[in-house]
TORKOL-4160 file (C-alpha; in steps of 0.2 Angstrom, whole numbers, padded with zeros to 4 digits, m for minus):
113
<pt num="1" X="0000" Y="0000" Z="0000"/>
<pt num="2" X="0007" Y="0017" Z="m0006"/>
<pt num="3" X="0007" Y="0032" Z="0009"/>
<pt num="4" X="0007" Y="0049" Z="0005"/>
<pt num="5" X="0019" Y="0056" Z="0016"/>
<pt num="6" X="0028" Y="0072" Z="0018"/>
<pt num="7" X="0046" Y="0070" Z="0020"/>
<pt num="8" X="0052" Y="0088" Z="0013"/>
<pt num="9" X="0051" Y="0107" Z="0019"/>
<pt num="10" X="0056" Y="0120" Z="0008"/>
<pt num="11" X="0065" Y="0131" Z="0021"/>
<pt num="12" X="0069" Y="0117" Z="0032"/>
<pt num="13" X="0083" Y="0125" Z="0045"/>
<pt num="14" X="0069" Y="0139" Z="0049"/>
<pt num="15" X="0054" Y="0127" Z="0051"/>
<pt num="16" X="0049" Y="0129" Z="0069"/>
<pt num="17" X="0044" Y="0115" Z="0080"/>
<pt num="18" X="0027" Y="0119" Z="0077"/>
<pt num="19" X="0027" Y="0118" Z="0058"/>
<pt num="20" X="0036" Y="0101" Z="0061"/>
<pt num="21" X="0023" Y="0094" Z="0074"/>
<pt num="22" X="0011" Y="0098" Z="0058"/>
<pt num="23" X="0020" Y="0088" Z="0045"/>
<pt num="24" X="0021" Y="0076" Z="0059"/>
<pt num="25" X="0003" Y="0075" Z="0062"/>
<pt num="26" X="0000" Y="0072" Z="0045"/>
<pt num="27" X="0011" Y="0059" Z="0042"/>
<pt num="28" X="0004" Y="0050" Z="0057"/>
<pt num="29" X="m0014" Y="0051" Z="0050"/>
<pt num="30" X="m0007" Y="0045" Z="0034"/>
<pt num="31" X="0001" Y="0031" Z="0041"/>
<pt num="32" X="m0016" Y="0027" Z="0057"/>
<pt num="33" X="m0027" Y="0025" Z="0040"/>
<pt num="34" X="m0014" Y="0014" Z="0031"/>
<pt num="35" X="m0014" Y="0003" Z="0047"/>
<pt num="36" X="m0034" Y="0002" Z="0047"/>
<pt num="37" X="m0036" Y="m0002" Z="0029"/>
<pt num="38" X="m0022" Y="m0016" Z="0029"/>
<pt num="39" X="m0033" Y="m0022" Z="0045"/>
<pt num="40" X="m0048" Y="m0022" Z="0033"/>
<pt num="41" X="m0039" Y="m0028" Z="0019"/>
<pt num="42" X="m0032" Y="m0044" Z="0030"/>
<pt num="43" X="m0052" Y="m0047" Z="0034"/>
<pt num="44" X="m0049" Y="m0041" Z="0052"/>
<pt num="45" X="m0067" Y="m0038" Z="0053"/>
<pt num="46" X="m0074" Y="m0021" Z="0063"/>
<pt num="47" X="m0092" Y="m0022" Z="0070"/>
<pt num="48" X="m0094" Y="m0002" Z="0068"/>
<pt num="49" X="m0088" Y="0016" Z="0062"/>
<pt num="50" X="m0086" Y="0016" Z="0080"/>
<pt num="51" X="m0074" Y="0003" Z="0082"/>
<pt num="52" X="m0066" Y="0007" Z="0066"/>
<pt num="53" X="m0061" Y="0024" Z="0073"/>
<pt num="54" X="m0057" Y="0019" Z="0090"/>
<pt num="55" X="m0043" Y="0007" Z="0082"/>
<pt num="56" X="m0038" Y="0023" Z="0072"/>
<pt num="57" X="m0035" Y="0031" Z="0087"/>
<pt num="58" X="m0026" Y="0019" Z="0096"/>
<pt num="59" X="m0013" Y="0022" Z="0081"/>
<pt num="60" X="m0014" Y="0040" Z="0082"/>
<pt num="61" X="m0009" Y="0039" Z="0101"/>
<pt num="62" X="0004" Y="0025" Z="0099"/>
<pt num="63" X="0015" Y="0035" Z="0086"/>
<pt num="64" X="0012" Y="0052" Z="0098"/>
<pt num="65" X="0021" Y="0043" Z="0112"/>
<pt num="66" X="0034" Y="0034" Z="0100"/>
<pt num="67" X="0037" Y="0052" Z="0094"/>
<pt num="68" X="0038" Y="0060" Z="0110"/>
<pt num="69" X="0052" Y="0045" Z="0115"/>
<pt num="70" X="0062" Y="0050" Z="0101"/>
<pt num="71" X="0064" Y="0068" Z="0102"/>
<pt num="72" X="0064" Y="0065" Z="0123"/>
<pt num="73" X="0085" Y="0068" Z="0122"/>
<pt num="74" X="0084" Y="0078" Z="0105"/>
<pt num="75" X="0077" Y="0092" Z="0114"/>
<pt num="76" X="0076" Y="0100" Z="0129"/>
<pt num="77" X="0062" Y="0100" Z="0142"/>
<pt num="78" X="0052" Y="0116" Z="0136"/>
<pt num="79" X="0055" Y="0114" Z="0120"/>
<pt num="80" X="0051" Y="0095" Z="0118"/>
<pt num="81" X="0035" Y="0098" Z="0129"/>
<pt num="82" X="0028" Y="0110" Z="0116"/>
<pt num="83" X="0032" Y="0099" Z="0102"/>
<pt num="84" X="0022" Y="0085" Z="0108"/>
<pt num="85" X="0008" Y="0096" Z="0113"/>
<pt num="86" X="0006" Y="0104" Z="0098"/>
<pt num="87" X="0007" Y="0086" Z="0088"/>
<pt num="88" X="m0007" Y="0080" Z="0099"/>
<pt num="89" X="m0016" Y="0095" Z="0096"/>
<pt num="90" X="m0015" Y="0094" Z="0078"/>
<pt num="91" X="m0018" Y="0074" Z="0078"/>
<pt num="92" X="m0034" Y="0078" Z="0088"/>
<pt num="93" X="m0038" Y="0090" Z="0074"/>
<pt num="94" X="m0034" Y="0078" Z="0061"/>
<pt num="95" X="m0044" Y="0063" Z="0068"/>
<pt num="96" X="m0061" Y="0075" Z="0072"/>
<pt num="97" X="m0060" Y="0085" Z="0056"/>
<pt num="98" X="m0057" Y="0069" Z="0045"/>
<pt num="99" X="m0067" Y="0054" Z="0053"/>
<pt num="100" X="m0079" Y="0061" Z="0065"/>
<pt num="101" X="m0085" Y="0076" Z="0052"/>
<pt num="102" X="m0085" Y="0070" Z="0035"/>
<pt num="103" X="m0077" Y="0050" Z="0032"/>
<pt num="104" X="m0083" Y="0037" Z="0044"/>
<pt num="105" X="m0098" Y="0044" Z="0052"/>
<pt num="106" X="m0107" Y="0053" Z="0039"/>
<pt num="107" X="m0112" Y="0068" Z="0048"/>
<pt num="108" X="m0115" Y="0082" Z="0037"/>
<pt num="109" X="m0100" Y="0091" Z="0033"/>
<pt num="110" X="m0100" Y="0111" Z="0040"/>
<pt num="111" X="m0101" Y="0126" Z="0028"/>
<pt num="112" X="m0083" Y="0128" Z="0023"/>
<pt num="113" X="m0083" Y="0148" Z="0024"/>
């Protein structure tokens, strides 16, 4: 299965930790999606949309705290604590605008303004 990732910045020594958290976050959803649809596709059978994104999730929070480990001596205390912050803020974005909104669910998607 082919991801669509993001692995490039154009300016990347100016790119601030929160511009990083956001590719991040991105490339987590990418990759939480690609774990559920390999699921389906291995006839791992979900009973609901519920389930469906409460295994999502699961992926989402996994690769926050696998993230989190790796930065843990790549940054300092401050500076690491806002990163992982604003890539879980992010993710929550990501997982409420995507699935709950629009994909799984089939609530009816807000007036884009």
């Amino acid at each position: 299965m082919r991801l669509r990732i993001r692995n490039t910045f154009k300016n990347r020594e100016n790119a601030t930790l929160e511009e990083k958290a956001n590719i991040l976050a991105y490339n987590i959803w990418q990759i939480s999606l690609a774990g559920a649809k390999n699921l389906h596709q291995e006839d791992y059978f979900f009973d609901s949309d519920t389930q469906r994104v409460n295994v999502i999730r699961e992926y989402l929070v996994f690769m926050v705290h696998v993230a989190d480990r790796m930065v843990f001596e790549k940054l300092n205390e401050v500076d690491r604590t806002t990163f992982v912050n604003v890539l879980a803020q992010y993710t929550a974005n990501q997982i409420q605008r995507n699935i709950i909104g629009e994909m799984i669910l089939g609530l009816p998607k807000e007036p884009r303004v």
